[in-house]
Chimera marker file (.cmm) of the C-alpha trace (Angstrom):
<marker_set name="trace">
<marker id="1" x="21.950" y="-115.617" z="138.376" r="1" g="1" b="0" radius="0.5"/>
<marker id="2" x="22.356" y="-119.134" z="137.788" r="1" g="1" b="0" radius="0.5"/>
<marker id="3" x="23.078" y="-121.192" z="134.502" r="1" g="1" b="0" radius="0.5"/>
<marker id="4" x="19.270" y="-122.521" z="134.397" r="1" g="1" b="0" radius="0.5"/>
<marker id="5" x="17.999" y="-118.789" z="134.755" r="1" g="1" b="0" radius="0.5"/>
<marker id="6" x="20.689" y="-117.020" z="132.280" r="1" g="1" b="0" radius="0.5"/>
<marker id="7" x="19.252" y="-119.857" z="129.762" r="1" g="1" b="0" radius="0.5"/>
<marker id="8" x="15.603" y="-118.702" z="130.456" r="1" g="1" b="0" radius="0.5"/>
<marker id="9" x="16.768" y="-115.122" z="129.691" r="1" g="1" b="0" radius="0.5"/>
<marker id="10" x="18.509" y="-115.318" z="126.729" r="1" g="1" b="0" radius="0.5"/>
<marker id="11" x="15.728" y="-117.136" z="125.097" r="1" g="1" b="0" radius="0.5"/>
<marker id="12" x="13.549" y="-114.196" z="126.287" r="1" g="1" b="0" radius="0.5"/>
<marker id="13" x="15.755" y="-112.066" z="124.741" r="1" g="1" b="0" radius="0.5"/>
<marker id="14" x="16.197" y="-114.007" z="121.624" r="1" g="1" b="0" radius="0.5"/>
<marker id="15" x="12.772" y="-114.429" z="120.994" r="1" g="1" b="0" radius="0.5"/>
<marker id="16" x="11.996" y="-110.897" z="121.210" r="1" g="1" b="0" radius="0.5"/>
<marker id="17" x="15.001" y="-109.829" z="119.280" r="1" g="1" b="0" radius="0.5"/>
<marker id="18" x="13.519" y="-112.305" z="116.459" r="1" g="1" b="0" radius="0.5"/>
<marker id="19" x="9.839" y="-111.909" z="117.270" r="1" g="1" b="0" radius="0.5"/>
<marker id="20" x="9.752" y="-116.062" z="118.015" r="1" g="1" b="0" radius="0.5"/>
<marker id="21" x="7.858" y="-116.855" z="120.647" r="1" g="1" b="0" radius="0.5"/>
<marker id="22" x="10.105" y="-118.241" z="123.535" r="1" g="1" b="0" radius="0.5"/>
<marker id="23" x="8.116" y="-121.530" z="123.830" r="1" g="1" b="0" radius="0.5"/>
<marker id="24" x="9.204" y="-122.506" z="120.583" r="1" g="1" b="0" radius="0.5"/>
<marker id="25" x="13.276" y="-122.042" z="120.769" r="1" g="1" b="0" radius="0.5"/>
<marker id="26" x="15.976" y="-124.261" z="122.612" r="1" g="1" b="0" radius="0.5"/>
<marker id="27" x="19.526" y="-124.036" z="123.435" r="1" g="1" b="0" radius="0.5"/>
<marker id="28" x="20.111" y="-125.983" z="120.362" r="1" g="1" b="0" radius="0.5"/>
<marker id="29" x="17.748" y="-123.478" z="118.498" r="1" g="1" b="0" radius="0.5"/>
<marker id="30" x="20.557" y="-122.527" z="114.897" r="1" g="1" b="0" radius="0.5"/>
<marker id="31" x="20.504" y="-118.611" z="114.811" r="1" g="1" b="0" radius="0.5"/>
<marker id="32" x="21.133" y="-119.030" z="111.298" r="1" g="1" b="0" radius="0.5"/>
<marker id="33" x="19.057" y="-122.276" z="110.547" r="1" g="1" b="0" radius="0.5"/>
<marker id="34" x="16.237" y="-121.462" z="112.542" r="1" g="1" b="0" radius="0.5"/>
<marker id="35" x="16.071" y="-117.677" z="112.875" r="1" g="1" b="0" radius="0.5"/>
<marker id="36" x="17.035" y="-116.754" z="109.505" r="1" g="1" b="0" radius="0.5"/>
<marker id="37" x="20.023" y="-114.844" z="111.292" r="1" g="1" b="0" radius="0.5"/>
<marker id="38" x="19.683" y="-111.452" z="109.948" r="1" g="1" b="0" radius="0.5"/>
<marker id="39" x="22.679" y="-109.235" z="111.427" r="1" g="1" b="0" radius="0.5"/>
<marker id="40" x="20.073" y="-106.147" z="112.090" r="1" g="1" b="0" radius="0.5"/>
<marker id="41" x="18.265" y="-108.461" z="114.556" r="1" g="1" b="0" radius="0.5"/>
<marker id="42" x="21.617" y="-109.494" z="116.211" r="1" g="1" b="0" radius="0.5"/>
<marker id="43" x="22.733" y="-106.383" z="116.875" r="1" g="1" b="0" radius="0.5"/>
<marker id="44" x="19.258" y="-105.552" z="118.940" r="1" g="1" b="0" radius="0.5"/>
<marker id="45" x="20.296" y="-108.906" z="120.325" r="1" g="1" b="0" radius="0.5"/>
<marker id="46" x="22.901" y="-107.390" z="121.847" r="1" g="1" b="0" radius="0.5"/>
<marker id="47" x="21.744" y="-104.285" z="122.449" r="1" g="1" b="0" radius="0.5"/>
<marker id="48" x="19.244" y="-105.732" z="124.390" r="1" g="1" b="0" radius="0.5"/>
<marker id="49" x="21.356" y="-108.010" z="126.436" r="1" g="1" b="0" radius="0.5"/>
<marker id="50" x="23.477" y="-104.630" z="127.270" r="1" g="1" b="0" radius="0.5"/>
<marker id="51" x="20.429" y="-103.062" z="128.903" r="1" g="1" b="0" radius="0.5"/>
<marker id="52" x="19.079" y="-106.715" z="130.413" r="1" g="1" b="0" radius="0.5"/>
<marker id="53" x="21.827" y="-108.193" z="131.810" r="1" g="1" b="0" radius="0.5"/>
<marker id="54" x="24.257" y="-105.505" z="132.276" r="1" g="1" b="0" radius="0.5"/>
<marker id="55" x="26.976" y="-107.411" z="129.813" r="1" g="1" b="0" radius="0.5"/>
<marker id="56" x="28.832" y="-106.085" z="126.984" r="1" g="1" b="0" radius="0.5"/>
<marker id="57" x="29.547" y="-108.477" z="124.119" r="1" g="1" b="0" radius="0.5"/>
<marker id="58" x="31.159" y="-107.480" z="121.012" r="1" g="1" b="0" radius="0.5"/>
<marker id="59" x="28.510" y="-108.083" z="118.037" r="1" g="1" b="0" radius="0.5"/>
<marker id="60" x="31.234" y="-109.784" z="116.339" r="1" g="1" b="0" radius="0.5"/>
<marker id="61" x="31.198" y="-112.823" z="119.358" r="1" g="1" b="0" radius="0.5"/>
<marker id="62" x="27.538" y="-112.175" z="119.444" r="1" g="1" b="0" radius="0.5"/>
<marker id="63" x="27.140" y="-113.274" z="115.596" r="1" g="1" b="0" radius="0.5"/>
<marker id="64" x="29.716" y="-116.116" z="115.046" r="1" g="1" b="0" radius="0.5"/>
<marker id="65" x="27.684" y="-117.976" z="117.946" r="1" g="1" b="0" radius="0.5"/>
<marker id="66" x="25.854" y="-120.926" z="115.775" r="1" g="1" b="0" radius="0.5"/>
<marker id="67" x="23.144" y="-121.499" z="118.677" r="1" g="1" b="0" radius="0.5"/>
<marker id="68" x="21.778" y="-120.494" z="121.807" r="1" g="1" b="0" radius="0.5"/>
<marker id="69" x="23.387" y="-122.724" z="124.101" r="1" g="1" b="0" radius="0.5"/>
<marker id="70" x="26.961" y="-120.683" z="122.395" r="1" g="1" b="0" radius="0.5"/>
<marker id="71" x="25.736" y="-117.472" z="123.338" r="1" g="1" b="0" radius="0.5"/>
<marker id="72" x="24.543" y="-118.288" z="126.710" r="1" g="1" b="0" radius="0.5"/>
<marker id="73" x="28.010" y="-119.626" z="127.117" r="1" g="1" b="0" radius="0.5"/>
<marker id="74" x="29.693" y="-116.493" z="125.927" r="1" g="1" b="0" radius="0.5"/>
<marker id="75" x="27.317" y="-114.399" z="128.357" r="1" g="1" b="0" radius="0.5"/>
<marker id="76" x="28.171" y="-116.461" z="131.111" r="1" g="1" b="0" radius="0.5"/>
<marker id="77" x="31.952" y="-116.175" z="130.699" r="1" g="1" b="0" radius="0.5"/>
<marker id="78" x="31.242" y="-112.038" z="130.822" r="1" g="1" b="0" radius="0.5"/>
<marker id="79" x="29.373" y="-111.827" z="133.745" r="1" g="1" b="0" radius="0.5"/>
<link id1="1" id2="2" r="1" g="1" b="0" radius="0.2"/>
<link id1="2" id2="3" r="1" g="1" b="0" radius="0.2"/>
<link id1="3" id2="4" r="1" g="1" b="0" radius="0.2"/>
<link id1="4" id2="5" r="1" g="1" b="0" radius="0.2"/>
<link id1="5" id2="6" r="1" g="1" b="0" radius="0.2"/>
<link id1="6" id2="7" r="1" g="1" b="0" radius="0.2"/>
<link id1="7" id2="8" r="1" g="1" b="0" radius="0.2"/>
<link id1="8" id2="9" r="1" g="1" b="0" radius="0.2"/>
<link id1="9" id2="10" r="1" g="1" b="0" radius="0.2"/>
<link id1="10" id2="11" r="1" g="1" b="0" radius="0.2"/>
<link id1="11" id2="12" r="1" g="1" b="0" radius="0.2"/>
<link id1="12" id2="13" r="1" g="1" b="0" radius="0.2"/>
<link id1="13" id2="14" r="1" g="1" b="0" radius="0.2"/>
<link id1="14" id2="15" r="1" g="1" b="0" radius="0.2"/>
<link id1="15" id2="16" r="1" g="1" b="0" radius="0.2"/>
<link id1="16" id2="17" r="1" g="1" b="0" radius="0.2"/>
<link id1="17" id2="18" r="1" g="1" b="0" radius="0.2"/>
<link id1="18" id2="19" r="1" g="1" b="0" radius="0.2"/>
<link id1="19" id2="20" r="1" g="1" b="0" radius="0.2"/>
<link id1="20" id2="21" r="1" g="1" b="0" radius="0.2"/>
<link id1="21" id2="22" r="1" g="1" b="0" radius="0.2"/>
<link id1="22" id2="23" r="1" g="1" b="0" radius="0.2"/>
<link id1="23" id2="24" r="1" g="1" b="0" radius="0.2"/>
<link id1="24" id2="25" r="1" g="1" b="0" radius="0.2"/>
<link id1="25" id2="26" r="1" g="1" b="0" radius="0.2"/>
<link id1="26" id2="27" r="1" g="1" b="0" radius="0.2"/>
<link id1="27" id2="28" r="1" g="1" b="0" radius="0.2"/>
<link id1="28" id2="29" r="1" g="1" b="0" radius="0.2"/>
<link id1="29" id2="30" r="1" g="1" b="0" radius="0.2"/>
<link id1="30" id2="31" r="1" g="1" b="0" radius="0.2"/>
<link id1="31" id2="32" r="1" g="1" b="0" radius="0.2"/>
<link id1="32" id2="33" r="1" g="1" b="0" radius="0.2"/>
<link id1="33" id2="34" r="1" g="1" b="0" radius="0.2"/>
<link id1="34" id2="35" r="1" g="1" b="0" radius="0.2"/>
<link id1="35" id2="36" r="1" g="1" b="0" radius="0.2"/>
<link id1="36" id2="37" r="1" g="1" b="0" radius="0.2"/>
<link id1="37" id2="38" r="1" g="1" b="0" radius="0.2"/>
<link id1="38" id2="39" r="1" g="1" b="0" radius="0.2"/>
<link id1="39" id2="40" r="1" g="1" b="0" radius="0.2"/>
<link id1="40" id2="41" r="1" g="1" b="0" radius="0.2"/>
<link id1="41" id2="42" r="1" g="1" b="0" radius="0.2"/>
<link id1="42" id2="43" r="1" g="1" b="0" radius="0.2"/>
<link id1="43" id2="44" r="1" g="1" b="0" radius="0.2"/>
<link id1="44" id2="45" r="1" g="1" b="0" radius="0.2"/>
<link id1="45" id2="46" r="1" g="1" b="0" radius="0.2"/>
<link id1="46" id2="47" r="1" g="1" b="0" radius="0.2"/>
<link id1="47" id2="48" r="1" g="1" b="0" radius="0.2"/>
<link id1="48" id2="49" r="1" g="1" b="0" radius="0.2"/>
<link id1="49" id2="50" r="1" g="1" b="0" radius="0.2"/>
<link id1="50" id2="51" r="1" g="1" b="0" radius="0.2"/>
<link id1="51" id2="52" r="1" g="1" b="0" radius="0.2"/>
<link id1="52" id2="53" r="1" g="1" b="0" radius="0.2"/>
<link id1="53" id2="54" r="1" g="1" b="0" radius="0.2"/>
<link id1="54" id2="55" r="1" g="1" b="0" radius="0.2"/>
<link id1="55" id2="56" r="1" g="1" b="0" radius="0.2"/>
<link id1="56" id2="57" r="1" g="1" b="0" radius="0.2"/>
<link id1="57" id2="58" r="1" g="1" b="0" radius="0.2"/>
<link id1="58" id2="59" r="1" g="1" b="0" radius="0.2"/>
<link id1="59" id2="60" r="1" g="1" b="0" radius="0.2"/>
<link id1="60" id2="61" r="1" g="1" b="0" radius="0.2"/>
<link id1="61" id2="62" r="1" g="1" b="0" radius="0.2"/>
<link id1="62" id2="63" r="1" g="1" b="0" radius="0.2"/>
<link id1="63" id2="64" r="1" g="1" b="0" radius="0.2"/>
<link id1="64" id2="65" r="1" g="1" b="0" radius="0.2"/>
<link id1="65" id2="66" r="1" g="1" b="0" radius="0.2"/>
<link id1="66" id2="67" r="1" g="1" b="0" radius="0.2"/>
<link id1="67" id2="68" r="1" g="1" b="0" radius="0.2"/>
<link id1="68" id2="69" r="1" g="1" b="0" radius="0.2"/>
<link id1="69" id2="70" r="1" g="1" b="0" radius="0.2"/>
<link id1="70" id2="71" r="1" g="1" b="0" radius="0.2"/>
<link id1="71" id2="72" r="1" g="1" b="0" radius="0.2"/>
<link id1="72" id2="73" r="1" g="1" b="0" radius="0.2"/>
<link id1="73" id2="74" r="1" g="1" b="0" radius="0.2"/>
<link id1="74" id2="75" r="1" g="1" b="0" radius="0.2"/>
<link id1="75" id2="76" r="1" g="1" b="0" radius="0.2"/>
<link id1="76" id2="77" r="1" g="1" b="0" radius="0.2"/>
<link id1="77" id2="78" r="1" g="1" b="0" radius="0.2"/>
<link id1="78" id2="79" r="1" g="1" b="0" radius="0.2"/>
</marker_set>
């Protein structure tokens, strides 16, 4: 999977995690900020990336990433 793909993912993910629709978020999309950042919806976040992507990420890494673009980078380092 390439970087432009793993992007398109993890705003699929996101926006189902946060029940956005996809269109509407960008790498520079502020979990906190934007999303409201509630930790429940971060940890099906990660759940979710677990089961998608085959990728474990500890919820703590998961939740001190500010945007998308962070946690695509953090994913990417994993795989």
């Amino acid at each position: 999977m390439d970087r432009a793909e793993l992007e398109k993912k993890l705003i699929e993910c996101v926006a189902i995690a946060y029940s956005k629709d996809a269109a509407s978020l960008t790498l520079d999309t502020s979990f906190k900020n934007d999303l409201g950042g509630a930790s429940v919806q971060m940890v099906g976040l990660v759940s979710q990336l677990e089961n998608e992507l085959d990728v474990f990420i500890q919820l703590a890494d998961a939740a001190a990433c500010e945007t998308i673009k962070d946690l695509v980078d953090k994913v990417e380092a994993e795989l």
